[in-house]
C-alpha positions as CSV (number, residue, x, y, z in Angstrom):
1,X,11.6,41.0,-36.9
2,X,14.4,41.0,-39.4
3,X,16.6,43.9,-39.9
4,X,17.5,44.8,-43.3
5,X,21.3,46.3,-43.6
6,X,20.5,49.1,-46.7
7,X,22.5,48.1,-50.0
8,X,26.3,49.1,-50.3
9,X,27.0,52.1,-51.9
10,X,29.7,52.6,-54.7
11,X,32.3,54.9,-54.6
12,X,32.1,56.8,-57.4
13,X,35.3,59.0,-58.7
14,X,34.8,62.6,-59.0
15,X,33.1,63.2,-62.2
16,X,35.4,64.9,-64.9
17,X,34.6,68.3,-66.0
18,X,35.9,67.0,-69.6
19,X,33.0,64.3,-69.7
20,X,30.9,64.1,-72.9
21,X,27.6,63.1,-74.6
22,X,26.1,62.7,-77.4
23,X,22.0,61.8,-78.0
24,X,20.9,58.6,-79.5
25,X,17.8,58.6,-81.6
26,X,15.1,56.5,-80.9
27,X,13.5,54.8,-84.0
28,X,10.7,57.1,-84.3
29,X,12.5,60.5,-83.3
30,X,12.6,63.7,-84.7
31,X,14.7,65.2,-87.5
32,X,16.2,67.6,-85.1
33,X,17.7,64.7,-82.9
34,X,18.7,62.5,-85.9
35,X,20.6,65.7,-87.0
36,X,21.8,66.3,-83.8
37,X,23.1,62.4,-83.1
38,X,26.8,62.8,-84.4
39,X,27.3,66.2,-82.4
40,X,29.0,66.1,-78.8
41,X,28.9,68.4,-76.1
42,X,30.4,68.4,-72.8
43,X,28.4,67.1,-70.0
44,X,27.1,70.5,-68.6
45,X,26.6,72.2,-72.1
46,X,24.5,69.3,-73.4
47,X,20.5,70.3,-74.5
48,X,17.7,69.0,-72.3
49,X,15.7,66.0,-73.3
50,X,13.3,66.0,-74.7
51,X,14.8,68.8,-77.8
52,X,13.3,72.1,-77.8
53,X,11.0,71.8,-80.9
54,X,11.1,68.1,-80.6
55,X,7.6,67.4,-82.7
56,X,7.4,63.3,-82.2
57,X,4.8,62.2,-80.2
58,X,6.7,60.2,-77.1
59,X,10.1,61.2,-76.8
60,X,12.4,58.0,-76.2
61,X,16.1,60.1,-77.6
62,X,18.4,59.0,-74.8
63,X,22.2,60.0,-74.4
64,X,24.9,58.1,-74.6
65,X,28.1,58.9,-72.3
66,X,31.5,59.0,-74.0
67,X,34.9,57.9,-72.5
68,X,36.9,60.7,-71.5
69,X,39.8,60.8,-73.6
70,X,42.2,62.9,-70.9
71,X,42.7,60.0,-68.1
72,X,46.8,59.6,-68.6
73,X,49.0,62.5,-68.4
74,X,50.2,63.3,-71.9
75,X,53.1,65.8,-71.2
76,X,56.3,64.2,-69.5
77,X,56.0,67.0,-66.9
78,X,52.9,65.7,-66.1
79,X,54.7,62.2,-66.2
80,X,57.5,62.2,-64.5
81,X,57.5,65.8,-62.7
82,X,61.0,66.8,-64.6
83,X,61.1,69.4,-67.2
84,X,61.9,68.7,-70.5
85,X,65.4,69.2,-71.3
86,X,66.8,71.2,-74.3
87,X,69.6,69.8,-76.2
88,X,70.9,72.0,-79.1
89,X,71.2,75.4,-80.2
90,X,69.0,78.7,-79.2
91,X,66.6,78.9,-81.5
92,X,65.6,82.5,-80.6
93,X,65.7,85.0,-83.6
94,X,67.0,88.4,-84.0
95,X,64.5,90.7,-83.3
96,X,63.5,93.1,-85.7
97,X,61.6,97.0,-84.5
98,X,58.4,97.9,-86.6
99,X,60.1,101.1,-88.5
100,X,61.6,100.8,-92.0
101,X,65.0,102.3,-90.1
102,X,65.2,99.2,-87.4
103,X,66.9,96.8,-89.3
């Protein structure tokens, strides 16, 4: 009897709340998906498949994941972990009251 080890699992990283799809027609699909194709929604917000009111006979309207765009830390904070530094004159106004007499 041979024993069978079961097949390696991937890691998978977290899944990003900031994923996205969009639906990809099939040839014979509905107007509503081929209106629908250059719309994205975020993963969890994304309509079921088949479309509600979908009228083709077999629906074969997949969706297609996008990249998330929010993988690198854009801010320098974010970065390097030091504030950004201010170099040059307050830039804070006088302030003015609401009345005619506050000037």
């Amino acid at each position: 009897m041979v024993s069978r080890k079961p097949a390696a699992r991937t890691v998978q990283s977290p899944a990003s709340p900031w994923r996205a799809v969009c639906v990809v027609p099939a040839e014979q699909s509905c107007g509503l998906a081929r209106s629908l194709a250059q719309h994205h929604w975020l993963y969890a917000e994304a309509p079921r498949l088949p479309l509600q009111g979908c009228d083709a006979p077999v629906c074969n309207c997949r969706y297609k994941h996008l990249p998330d765009r929010r993988v690198a830390d854009r801010r320098r904070i974010d970065r390097t972990g030091l504030p950004r530094t201010h170099r040059g004159p307050e830039l804070r106004g006088a302030r003015r009251g609401r009345r005619h007499t506050d000037y």
